[in-house]
Residue, then its C-alpha position, 0 to 999 in steps of 0.5 A: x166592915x166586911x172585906x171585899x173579895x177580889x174574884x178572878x171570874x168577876x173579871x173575867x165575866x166584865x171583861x166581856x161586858x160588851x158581848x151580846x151573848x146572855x151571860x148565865x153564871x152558874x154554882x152551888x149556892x152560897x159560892x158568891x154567884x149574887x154577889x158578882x152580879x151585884x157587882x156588876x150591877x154596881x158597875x152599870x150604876x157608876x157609868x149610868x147604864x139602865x138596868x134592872x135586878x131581879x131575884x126570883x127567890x122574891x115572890x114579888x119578883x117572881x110575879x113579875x114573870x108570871x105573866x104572857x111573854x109578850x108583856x114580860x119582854x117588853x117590860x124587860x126591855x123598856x126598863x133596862x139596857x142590862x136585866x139581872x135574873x138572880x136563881x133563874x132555873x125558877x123560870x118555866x120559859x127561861x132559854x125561850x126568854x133569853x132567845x127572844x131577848x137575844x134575837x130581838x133586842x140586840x141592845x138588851x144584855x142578860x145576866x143570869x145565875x142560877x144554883x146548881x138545880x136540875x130544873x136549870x140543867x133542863x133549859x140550858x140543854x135546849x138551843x141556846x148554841x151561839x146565844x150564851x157565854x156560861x160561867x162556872x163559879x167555885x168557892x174561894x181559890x186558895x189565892x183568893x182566900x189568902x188576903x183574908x189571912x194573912x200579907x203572904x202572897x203565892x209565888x206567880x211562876x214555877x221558876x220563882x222559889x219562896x224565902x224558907x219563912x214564907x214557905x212555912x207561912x204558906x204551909x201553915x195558911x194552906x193546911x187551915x184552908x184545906x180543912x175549912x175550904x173556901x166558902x166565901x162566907x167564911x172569911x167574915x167567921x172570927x172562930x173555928x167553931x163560927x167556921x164549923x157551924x157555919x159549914x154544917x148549916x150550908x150542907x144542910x141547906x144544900x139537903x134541904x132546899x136543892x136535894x130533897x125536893x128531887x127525892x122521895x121521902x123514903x129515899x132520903x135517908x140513903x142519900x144522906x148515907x151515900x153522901x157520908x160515903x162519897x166523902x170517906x172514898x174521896x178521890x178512890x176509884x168509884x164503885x156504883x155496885x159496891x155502893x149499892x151493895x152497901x146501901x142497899x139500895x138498886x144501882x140505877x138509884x145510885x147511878x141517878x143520885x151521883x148525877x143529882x149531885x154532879x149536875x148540882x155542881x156539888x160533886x167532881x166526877x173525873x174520867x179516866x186518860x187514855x189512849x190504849x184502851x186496852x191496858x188501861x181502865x174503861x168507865x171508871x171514875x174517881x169522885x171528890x166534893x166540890x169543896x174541902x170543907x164541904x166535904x169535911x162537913x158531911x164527915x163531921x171532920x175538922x181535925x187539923x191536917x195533920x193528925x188526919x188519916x185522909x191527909x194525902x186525900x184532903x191534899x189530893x182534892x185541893x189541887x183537884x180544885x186549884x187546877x179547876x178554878x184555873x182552867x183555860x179554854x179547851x183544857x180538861x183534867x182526867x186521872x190515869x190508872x192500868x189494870x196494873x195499878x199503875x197510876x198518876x193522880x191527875x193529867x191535865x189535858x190541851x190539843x191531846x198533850x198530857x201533862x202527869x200531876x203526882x200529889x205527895x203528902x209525904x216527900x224525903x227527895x227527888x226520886x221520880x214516882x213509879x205511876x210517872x215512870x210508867x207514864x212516861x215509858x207508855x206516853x213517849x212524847x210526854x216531856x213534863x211531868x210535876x210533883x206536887x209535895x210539902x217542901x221539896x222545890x227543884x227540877x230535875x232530868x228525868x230520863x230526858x224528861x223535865x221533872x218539877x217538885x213544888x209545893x202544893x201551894x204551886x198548884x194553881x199554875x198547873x194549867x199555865x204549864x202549856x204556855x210556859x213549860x218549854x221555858x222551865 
């Protein structure tokens, strides 16, 4: 029998059941977008709420939207107190659709996914302000992965230390999900090699159905070039020209595949922190893969953690994602780096406040970082600061400053740090 897997954005989005807004969930495919609708649509089964599901994958389903507005809305309306459009960026009128939905049947809710096209990018830029909730599925977090695994579970608080044999289980558990990532079909693969093809076939299927119907022909060749690129400067400081250089290929083409690949939520694109532009790095940004084993795949790469030169990369992008999967409202995460080279690996950002994140593949002792000492000479009011490293767990006083070491299994309570970080 297939597991059942607890998603924390599942209960987020029932949590706003009762909402009029249209409910659009959006990620790459295969990330578990369907799977939560049909949850949902299980739950409005159960209470005996009308509904109706649609796939627009399905060429019967498809037909049904294919015909005037009018007779559509009206179908829509009169089958059901709550309509599912699963892969919706298929619909040519989709924001018209859900406006009219919205403003003249208050008591018809929508949920739509759609993958990461850029067709559905062009209906949620025009006017639905006020008309929709929009949720942004990742793969598995390493919490929702772990019950998969193994009866360890992760520490809830940076005050709370784990035993010495849950910390080496934790460890064990993290290095086989960095390598292997968090795809949600794979914890139903019983083998590494399963866990492998299973990889491969998805960045086919990425290239296959969502990347090349955006490119031409002779283009795709490059890409494929630029992807393999991308993966080996994971988490680097990005050079369009050096890319273009090396692919031979102009800089606008560059510039727009990077963008193919952003606005298909397949690629991170994290913007440097600043407050003094002057010292600090102007429009340069540092990329990662949307998920580990992705961008494993790409590289044809699974060899364990540790006999990896990229192991400090392959750490750097799992906390990347664990912070991601758990950001509040109005908190974003940059990176920091002067024209010095002096740099700190993340700044998780809320109301102006930083907070500096440090990821260490290699840690002996407690001594401070140099990117975090000079973060906090230029950054006065910054009062916290966390590094992230292999075994080391304890805070110490830094200067005035709280300075925690955790390991890299802590990393999705980054984001709670503003709400409990005065209390550590």
């Amino acid at each position: 029998m297939a597991m059942k897997l607890l998603r924390n954005i599942s209960q987020k989005i029932e949590k706003d059941f009762g909402r009029k807004e249209t409910r659009v969930v959006v990620g790459p495919r295969q990330v578990g977008k369907t799977t939560i609708l049909r949850g949902i649509a299980k739950h409005c089964e159960a209470q005996k709420i009308p509904h109706v599901y649609f796939n627009l994958e399905v060429p019967g389903h498809a037909e049904h939207f294919a015909r005037p507005m009018k007779a559509v809305l009206e179908d829509l309306t009169a089958k059901g107190q709550v309509v599912f459009i699963d892969e919706f960026h298929y619909l040519p009128n989709a924001t018209k659709l859900f406006k009219a939905i919205f403003d003249e049947y208050p008591q018809v809710r929508v949920y739509a996914s759609g993958s990461s096209a850029i067709e559905m990018h062009k209906h949620l830029k025009e006017s639905l302000a006020g008309r929709r909730l929009l949720y942004r599925v990742f793969p598995l977090s390493f919490e929702e992965w772990l019950p998969s695994r193994s009866r360890v579970t992760l520490p809830d608080s940076l005050k709370t230390a784990v035993s010495g044999r849950t910390h080496q289980a934790l460890r064990g558990l993290l290095n086989d999900f960095v390598i292997f990532g968090g795809m949600p079909g794979l914890i139903h693969e019983k083998t590494a090699d399963d866990r492998k093809r299973l990889l491969l076939d998805l960045v086919e299927t990425y290239m296959q159905k969502d990347i090349k119907a955006l490119l031409r022909e002779e283009d795709i060749l490059s890409f494929n070039r630029l992807l393999s690129l991308l993966a080996a400067q994971e988490g680097g400081i990005l050079s369009e020209m050096g890319l273009s250089q090396t692919l031979n290929y102009s800089l606008r083409q560059v510039r727009k595949d990077i963008a193919i690949l952003q606005q298909m939520f397949l690629l991170t694109v994290l913007k440097p922190f600043f407050n003094n532009r002057g010292r600090e790095l102007k429009q340069t940004n540092k990329t990662y893969y949307f998920d580990t084993g992705i961008r494993n795949a790409v590289l044809r790469d699974f060899r364990a953690l540790d006999d990896r030169d990229d192991k400090g990369e392959l750490l750097e992008a799992f906390v990347l994602t664990e912070i991601q999967k758990n950001l509040g409202v109005g908190q974003d995460i940059y990176y920091w780096r002067t024209r010095r080279k002096e740099e700190v690996d993340f700044i998780l950002l809320q109301d102006r406040k930083p907070i500096p994140i440090e990821v260490k593949s290699r840690l002996t002792d407690t001594t401070v970082p140099a990117g975090l000492k000079a973060f906090f000479q230029q950054y006065s009011t910054c009062r916290l600061a966390v590094v992230l490293n292999n075994d080391i767990f304890r805070q110490i006083d830094f200067n005035g400053r709280k300075v925690v070491f955790a390991p890299h299994y802590y990393a999705r309570l980054m984001p709670m740090l503003f709400s409990f970080g005065a209390g550590l």
